[in-house]
C-alpha positions as protocol buffer text, in pm:
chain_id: "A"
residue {
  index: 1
  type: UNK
  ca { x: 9115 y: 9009 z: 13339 }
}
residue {
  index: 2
  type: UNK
  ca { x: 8832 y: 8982 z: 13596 }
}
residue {
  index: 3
  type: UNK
  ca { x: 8469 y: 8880 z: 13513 }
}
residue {
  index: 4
  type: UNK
  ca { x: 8148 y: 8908 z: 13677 }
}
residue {
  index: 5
  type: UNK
  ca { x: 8004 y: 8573 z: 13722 }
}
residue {
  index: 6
  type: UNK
  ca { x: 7668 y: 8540 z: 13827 }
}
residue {
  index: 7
  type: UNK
  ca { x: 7482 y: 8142 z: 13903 }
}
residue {
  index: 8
  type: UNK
  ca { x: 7144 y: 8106 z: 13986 }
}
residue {
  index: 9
  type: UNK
  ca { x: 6979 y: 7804 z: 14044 }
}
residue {
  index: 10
  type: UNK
  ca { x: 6775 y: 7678 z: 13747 }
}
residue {
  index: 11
  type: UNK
  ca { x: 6664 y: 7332 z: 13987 }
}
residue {
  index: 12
  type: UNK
  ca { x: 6506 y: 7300 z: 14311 }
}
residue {
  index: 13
  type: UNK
  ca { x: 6495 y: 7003 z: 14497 }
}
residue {
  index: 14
  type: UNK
  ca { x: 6169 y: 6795 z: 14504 }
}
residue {
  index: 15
  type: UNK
  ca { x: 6173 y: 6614 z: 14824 }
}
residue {
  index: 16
  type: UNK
  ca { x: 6385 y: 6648 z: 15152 }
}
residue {
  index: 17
  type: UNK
  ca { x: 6578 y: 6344 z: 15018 }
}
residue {
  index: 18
  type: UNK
  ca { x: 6673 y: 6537 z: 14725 }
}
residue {
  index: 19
  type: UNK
  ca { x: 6763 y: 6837 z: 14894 }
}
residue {
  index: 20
  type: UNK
  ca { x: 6980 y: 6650 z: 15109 }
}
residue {
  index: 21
  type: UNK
  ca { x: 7126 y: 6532 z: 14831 }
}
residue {
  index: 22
  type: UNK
  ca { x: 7178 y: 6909 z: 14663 }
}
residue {
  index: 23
  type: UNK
  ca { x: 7345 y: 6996 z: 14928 }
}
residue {
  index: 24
  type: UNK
  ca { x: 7611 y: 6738 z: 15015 }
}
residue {
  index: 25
  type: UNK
  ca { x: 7672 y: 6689 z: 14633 }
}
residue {
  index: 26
  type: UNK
  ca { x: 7670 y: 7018 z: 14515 }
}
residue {
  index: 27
  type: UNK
  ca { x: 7665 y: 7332 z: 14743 }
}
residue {
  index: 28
  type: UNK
  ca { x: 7855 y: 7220 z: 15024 }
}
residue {
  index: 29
  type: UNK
  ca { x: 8170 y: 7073 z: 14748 }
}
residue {
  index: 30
  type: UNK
  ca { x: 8038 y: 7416 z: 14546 }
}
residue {
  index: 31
  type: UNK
  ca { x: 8151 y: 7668 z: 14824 }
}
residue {
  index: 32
  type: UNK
  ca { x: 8457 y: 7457 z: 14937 }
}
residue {
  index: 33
  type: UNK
  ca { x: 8593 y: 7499 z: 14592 }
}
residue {
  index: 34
  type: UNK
  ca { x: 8513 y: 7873 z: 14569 }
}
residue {
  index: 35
  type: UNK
  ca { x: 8668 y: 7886 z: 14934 }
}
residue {
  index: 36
  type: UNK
  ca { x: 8986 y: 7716 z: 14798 }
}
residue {
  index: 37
  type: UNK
  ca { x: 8948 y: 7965 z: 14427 }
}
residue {
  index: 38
  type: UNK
  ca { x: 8936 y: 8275 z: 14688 }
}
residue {
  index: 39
  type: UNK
  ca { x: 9284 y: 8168 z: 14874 }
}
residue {
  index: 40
  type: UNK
  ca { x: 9420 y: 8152 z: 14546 }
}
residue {
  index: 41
  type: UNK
  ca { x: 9314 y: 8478 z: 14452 }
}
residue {
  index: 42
  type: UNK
  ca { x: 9138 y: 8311 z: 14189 }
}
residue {
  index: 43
  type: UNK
  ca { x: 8825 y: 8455 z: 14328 }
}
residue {
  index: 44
  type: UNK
  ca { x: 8880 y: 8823 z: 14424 }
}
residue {
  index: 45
  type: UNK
  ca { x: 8513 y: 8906 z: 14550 }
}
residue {
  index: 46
  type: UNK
  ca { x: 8200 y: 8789 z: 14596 }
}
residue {
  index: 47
  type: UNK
  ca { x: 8027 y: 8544 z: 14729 }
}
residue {
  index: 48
  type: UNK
  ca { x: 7707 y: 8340 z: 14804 }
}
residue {
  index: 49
  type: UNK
  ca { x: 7361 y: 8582 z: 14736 }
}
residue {
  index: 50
  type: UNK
  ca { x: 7225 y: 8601 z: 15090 }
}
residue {
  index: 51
  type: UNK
  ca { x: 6871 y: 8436 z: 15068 }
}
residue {
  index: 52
  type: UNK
  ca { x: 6881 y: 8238 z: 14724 }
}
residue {
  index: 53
  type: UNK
  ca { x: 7072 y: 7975 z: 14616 }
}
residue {
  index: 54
  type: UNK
  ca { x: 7322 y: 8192 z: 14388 }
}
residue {
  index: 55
  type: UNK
  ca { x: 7676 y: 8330 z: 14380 }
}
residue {
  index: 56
  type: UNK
  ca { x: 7779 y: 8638 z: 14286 }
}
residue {
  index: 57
  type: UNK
  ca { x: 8170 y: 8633 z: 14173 }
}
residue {
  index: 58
  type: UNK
  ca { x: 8473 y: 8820 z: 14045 }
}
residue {
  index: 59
  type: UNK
  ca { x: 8690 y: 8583 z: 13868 }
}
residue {
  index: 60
  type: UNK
  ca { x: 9044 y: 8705 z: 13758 }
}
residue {
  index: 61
  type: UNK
  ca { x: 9130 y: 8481 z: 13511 }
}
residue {
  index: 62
  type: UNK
  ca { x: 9402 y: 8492 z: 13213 }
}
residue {
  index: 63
  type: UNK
  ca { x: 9177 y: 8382 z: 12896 }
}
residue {
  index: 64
  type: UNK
  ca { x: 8837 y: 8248 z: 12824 }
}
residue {
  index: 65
  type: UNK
  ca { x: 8926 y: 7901 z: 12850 }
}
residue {
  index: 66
  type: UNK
  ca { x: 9084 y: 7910 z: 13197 }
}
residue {
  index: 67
  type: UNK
  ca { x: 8748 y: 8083 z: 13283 }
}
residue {
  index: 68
  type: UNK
  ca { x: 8499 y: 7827 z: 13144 }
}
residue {
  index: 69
  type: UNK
  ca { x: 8737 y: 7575 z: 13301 }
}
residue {
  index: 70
  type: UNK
  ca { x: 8704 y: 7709 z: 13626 }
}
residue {
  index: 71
  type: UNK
  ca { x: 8335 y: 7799 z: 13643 }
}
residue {
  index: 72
  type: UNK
  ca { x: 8260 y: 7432 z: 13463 }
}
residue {
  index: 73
  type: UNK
  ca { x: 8471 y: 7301 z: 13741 }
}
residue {
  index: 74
  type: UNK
  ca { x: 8207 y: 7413 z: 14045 }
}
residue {
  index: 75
  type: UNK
  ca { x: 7971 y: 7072 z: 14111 }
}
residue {
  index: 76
  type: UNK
  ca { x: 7680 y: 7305 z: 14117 }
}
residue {
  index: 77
  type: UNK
  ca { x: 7730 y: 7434 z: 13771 }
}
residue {
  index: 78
  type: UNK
  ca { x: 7545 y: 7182 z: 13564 }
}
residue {
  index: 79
  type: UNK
  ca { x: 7204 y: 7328 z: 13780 }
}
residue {
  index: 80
  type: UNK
  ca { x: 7253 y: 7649 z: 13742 }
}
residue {
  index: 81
  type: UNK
  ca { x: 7203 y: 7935 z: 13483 }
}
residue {
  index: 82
  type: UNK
  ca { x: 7507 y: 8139 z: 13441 }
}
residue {
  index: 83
  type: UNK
  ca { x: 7593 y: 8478 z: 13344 }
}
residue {
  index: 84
  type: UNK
  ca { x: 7948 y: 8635 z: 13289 }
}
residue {
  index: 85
  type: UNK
  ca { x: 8020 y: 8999 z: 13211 }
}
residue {
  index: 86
  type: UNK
  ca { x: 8372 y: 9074 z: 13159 }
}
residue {
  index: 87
  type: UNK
  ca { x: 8514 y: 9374 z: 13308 }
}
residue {
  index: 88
  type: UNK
  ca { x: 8751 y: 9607 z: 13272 }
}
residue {
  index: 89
  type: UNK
  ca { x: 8930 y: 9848 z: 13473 }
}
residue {
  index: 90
  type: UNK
  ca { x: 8898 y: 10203 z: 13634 }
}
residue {
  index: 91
  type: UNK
  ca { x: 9187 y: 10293 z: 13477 }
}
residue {
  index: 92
  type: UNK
  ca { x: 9112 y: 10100 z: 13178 }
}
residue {
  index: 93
  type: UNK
  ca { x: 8767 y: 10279 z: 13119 }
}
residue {
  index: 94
  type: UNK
  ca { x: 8885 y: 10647 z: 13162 }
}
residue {
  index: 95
  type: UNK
  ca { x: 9197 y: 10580 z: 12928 }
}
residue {
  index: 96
  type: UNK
  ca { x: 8912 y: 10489 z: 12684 }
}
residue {
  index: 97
  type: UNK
  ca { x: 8666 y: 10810 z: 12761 }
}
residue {
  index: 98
  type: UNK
  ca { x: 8980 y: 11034 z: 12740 }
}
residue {
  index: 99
  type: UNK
  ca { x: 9054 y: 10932 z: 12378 }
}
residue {
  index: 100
  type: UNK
  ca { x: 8753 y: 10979 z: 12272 }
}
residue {
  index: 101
  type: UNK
  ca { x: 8685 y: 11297 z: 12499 }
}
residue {
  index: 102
  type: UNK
  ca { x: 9015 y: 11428 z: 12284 }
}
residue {
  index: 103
  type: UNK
  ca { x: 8862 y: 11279 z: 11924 }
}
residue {
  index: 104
  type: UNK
  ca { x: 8529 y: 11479 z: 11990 }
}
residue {
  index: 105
  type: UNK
  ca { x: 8697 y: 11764 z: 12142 }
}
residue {
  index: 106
  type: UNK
  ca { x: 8913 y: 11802 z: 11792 }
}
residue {
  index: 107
  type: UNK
  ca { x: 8588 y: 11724 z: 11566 }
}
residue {
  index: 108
  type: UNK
  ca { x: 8438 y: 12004 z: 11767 }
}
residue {
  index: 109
  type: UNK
  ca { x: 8752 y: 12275 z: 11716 }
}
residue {
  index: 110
  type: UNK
  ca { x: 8772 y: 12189 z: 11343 }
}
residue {
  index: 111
  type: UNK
  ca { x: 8413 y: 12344 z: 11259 }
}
């Protein structure tokens, strides 16, 4: 299943020393891990939000736990707020409006 995963930063760095800091502790290890996720197809799409410090993400992952695992995982997760929306599929989504197309359809006929 894939999953929308959206992280924006909830902290901003106080001083230069602490930005410093941010960045070779958490972004830099942050988007070498998502870098390593995307070979693995672990991350399909996505990416860093140009301008902010944010990602933007479609995970494919097998069950919530091997989600949380891997989002948990990123070292810039603890400092940011995070959003997931799971998704499903084109196909997925019309199967769904065609049944119910069919159940109002036959509501409709038996009037």
């Amino acid at each position: 299943m894939n999953y929308l995963v959206q992280m924006k930063t909830a902290h901003r760095p106080a001083s230069p020393q602490e930005g410093t800091a941010f960045i070779e502790q958490r972004i830099l290890p942050t988007l070498e891990l998502c870098r390593k996720l995307e070979g693995e197809r672990k991350i399909v799409a996505g990416g860093p939000v140009s301008g902010a410090i944010a990602l933007s993400l479609i995970v494919a992952a097998d069950s919530a736990q091997e989600l949380d695992a891997l989002v948990t995982n990123l070292p810039v997760w603890p400092l940011m707020e995070t959003t997931i929306t799971p998704l499903t599929t084109f196909d997925g989504r019309m199967h769904a409006l065609r049944a119910r197309l069919e159940q109002v359809k036959s509501q409709e006929g038996s009037r």
